[in-house]
C-alpha positions in Angstrom: -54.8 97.8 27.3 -55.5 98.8 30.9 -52.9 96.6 32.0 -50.3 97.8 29.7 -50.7 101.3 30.9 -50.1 99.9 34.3 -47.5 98.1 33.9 -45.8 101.0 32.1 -46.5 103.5 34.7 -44.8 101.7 37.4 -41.8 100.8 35.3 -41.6 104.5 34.9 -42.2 105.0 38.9 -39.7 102.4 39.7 -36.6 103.7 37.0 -37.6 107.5 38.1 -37.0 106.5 41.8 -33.3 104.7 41.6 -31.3 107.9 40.2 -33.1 109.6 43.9 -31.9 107.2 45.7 -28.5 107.3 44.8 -28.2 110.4 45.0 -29.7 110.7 48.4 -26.5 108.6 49.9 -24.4 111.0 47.9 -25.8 114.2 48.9 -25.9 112.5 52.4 -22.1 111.3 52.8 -21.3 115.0 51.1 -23.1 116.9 53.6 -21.2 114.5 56.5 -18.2 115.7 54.7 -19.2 119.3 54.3 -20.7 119.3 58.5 -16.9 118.2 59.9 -18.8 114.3 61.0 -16.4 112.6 58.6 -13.2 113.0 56.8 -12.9 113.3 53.1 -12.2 109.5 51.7 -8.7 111.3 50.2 -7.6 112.1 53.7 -8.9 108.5 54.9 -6.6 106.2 51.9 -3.8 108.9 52.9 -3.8 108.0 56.8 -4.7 103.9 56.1 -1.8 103.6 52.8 1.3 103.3 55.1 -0.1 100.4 57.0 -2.5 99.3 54.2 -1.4 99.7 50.8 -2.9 98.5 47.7 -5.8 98.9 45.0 -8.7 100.3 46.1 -11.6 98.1 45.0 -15.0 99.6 46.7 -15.9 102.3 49.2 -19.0 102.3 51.4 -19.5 105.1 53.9 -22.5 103.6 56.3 -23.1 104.6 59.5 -23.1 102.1 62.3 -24.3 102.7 65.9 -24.1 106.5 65.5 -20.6 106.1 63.8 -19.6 106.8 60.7 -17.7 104.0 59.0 -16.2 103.9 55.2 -15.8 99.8 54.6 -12.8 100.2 52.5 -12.4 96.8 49.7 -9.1 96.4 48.8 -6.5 93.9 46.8 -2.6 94.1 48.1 0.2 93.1 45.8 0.5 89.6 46.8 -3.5 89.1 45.8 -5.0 89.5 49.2 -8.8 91.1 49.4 -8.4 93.3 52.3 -11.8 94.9 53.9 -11.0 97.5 56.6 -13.9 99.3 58.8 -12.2 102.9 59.6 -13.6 105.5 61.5 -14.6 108.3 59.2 -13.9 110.9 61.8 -10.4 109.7 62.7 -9.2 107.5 60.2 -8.6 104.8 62.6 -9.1 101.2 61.2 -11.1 99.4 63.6 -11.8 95.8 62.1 -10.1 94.1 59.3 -10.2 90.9 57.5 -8.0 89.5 54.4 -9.3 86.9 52.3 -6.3 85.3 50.1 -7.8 85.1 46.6 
């Protein structure tokens, strides 16, 4: 019974601490946003879809060395994946690579 009650409690621990989590690296990207360190994503596909069109797949916004980066995963017309690294100060793409799918 004792173990039950263990077991329990740390499934409770474990679910209670994801939703945190998650919305740590939202309140954290939103308060880069909010301090002028990074441009909204909306400005960033607005600069990058002339050179770069297609779907958006995935967004990450890490930061990298002191940098902020959005990794930007996206599929072109013609079926290409397409991961750009963009500066999330200047919208500047700074690596890319395109997998054919």
């Amino acid at each position: 019974m004792k173990r039950i009650y263990l077991l329990t409690i740390t499934a409770v621990i474990l679910l209670a601490s994801g939703p945190i989590h998650a919305g740590s690296d939202h309140e954290r990207a939103r308060k880069a946003v909010e301090f002028g360190q990074v441009l909204p994503l909306q400005d960033i596909l607005q600069k990058i879809s002339k050179d770069y069109p297609g779907q958006v797949l995935e967004v990450e916004l890490d930061q990298e060395k002191g940098t902020w980066i959005y990794e930007i995963k996206q599929l072109s017309s013609n079926g290409t994946i397409l991961k750009l690294d963009v500066d999330a100060k200047t919208g500047q793409v700074l690596k890319q690579k395109s997998k054919k799918k």
